[in-house]
C-alpha positions in Angstrom: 72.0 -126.7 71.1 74.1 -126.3 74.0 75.0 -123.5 76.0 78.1 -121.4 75.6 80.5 -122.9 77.8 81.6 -119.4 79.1 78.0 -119.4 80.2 78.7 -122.6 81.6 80.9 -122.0 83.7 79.7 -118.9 85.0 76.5 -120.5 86.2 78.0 -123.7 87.8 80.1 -121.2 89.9 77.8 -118.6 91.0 74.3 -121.1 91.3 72.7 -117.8 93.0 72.5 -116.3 89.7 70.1 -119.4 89.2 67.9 -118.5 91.9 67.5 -114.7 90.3 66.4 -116.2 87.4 64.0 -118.3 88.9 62.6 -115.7 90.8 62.2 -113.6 87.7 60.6 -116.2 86.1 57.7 -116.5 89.0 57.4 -112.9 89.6 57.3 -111.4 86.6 59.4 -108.0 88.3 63.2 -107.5 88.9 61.8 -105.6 92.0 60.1 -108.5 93.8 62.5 -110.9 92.4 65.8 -109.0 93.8 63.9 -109.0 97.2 63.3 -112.7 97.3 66.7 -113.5 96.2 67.9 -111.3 98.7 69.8 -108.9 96.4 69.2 -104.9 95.3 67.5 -104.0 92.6 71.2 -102.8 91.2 72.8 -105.8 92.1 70.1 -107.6 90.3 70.8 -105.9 87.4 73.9 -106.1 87.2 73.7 -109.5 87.6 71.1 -109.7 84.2 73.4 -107.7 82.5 76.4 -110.1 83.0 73.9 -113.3 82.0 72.8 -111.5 79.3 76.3 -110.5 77.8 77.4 -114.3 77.8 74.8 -116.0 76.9 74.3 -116.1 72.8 70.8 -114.8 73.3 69.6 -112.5 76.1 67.9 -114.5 79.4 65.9 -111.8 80.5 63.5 -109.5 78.3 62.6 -106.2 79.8 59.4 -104.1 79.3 59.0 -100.5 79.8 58.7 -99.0 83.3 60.5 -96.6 85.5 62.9 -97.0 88.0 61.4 -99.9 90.1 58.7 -100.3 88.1 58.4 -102.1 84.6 58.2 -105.6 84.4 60.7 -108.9 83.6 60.6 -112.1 81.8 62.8 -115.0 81.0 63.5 -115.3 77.2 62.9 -119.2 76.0 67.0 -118.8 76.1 66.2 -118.0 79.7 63.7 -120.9 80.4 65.9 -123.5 78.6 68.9 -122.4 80.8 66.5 -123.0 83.9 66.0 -126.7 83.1 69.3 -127.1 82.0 70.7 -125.8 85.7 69.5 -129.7 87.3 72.1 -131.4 84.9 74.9 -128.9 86.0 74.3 -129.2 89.4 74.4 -133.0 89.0 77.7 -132.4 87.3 79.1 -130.2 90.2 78.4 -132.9 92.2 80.6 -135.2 91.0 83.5 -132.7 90.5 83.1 -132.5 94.7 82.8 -136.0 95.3 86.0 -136.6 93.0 87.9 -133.7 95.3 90.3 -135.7 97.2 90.8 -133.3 100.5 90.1 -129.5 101.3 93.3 -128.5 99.5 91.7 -129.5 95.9 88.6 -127.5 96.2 91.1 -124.5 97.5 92.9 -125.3 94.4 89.8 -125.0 92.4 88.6 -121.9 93.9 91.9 -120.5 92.4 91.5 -121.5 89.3 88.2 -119.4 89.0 88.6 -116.4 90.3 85.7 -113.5 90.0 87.1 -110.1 88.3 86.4 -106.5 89.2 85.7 -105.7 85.6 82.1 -104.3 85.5 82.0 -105.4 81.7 82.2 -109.0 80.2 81.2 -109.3 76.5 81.4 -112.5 75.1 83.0 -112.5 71.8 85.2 -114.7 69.3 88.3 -113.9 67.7 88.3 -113.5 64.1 91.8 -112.1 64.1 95.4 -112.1 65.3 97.1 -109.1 64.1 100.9 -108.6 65.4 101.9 -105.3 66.1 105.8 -105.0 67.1 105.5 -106.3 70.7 101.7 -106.3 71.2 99.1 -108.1 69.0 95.6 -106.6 68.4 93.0 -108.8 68.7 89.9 -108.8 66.5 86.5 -109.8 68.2 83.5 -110.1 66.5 80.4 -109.9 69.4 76.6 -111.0 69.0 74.6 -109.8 66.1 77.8 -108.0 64.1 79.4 -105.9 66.6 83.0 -105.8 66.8 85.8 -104.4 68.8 89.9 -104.7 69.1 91.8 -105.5 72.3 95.6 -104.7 72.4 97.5 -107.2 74.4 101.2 -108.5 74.6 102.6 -111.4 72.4 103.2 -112.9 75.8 99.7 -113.2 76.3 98.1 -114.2 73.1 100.3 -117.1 73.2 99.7 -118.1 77.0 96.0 -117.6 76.2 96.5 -119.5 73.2 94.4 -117.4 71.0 93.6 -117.4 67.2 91.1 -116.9 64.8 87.6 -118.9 66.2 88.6 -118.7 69.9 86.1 -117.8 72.4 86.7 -115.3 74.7 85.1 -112.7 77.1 86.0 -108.8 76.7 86.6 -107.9 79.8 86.2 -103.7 80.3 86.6 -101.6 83.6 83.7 -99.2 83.7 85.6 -96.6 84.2 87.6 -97.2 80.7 84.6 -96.2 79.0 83.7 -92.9 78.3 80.3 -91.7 77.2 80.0 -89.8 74.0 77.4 -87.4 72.6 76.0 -86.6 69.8 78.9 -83.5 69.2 81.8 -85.4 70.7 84.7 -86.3 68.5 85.7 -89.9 68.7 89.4 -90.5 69.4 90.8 -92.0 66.4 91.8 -96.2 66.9 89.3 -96.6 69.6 86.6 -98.9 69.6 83.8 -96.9 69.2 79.5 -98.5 70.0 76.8 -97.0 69.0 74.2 -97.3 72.6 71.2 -96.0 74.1 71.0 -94.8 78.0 69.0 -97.1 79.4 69.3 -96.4 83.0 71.1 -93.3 85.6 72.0 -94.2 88.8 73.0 -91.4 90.6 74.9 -91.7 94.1 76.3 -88.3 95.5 78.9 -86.1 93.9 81.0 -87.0 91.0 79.5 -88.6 87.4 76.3 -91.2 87.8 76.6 -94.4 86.8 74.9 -95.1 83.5 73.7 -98.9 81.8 74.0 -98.5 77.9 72.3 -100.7 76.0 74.4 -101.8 72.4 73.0 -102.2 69.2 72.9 -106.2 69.9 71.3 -106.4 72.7 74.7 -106.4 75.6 75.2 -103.7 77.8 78.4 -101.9 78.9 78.3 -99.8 82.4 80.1 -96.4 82.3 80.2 -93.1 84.1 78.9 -89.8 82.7 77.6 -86.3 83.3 74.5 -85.1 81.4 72.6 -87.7 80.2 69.3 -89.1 80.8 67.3 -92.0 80.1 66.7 -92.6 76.1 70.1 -90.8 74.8 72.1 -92.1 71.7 75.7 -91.8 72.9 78.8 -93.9 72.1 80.5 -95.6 74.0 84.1 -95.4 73.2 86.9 -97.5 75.0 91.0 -98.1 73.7 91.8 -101.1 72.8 94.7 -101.8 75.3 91.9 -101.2 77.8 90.6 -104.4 76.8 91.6 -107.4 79.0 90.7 -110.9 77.0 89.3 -114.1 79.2 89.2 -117.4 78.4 87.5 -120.7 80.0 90.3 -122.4 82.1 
């Protein structure tokens, strides 16, 4: 089975993420692997997370441990994508040698540009719905999870989207707010059912919190009052979701 080409493409543009993995694989800790790698242990993380959430199984496996401790392991998802990396890089190599001068690889760099957006869900329409001037996009994630994005008719026909497309959610950490057990949810927003997984406090304001969904993806947010092991929701509008495709 091949990969998904979101995946893909990911990989064969950041080949560092690669080296994480490797890394994981021989030390058997996110710790000692983000220090060989040359990374933090949040940047690590965040870079799981991301692999994790576009790959149709998750890469990494976790085991219990607190902050810096616990232990890591690559998923056979993980170890296939490993072996697989030689072919891509093989691949990449003939994309460069087939670049005519320095103004097609700046052309390429263009063409895949990075995005600010902590969160990137990998998903598949199952639905165009128009609304007036905006369509609402039905997404069905991993393992029966499903959210709505809200975007223009402008761009579901630029992006070209209908029913069996595959796309990433993308999602601003900030556009997600944390919900407790007592919290009302705002009717018409997407609402997940998560667990805290991890706190990262840094000086004044809300800490940065990893929630772990129901399917195994994770969505960073920000929040007050929660700790480690709390069911929240995490509850985001859907016109605060921003749709990728591969170009």
């Amino acid at each position: 089975m091949s990969l998904p080409l979101l995946l893909t493409q990911h990989i064969a543009r950041r080949p560092q993420r690669i080296a994480l993995l490797q890394h994981i694989a021989e030390q058997g800790s996110i710790t000692r692997a983000a220090k060989a790698a040359g990374i933090s242990y949040k940047g690590a993380w965040d870079a799981i997370d991301e692999l994790n959430n576009l790959a149709a199984t998750p890469l990494v496996e976790r085991s219990t441990g607190g902050r810096g401790g616990g232990g890591a392991r690559l998923s056979a998802e993980g170890l296939r994508v490993l072996h697989l990396y030689q072919r891509l890089q093989a691949l990449q190599a003939q994309v460069l040698e087939a670049a005519i001068d320095d103004s097609d690889l700046d052309l390429l760099g263009r063409l895949m540009l990075r995005t600010s957006a902590r969160n990137q869900l990998q998903g598949e329409v199952t639905e165009v719905v128009h609304e007036g001037r905006h369509d609402r996009i039905r997404l069905a994630l991993p393992h029966g999870l499903r959210v709505e994005a809200l975007i223009t008719r402008d761009s579901t026909e630029r992006l070209e989207l209908a029913a069996g497309a595959r796309v990433v959610a993308l999602l601003k950490a900030g556009w997600v707010q944390v919900l407790g057990p007592g919290d009302m949810a705002l009717a018409g927003s997407n609402c997940l059912n998560a667990k805290v997984e991890e706190v990262l406090a840094d000086g004044d304001g809300p800490s940065e919190v990893r929630l772990g969904l129901e399917n195994g993806q994770t969505l960073c947010a920000f929040a007050d009052g929660v700790g480690v092991g709390d069911e929240v929701r995490a509850q985001f509008h859907p016109s605060c979701v921003l749709i990728g495709t591969p170009v």
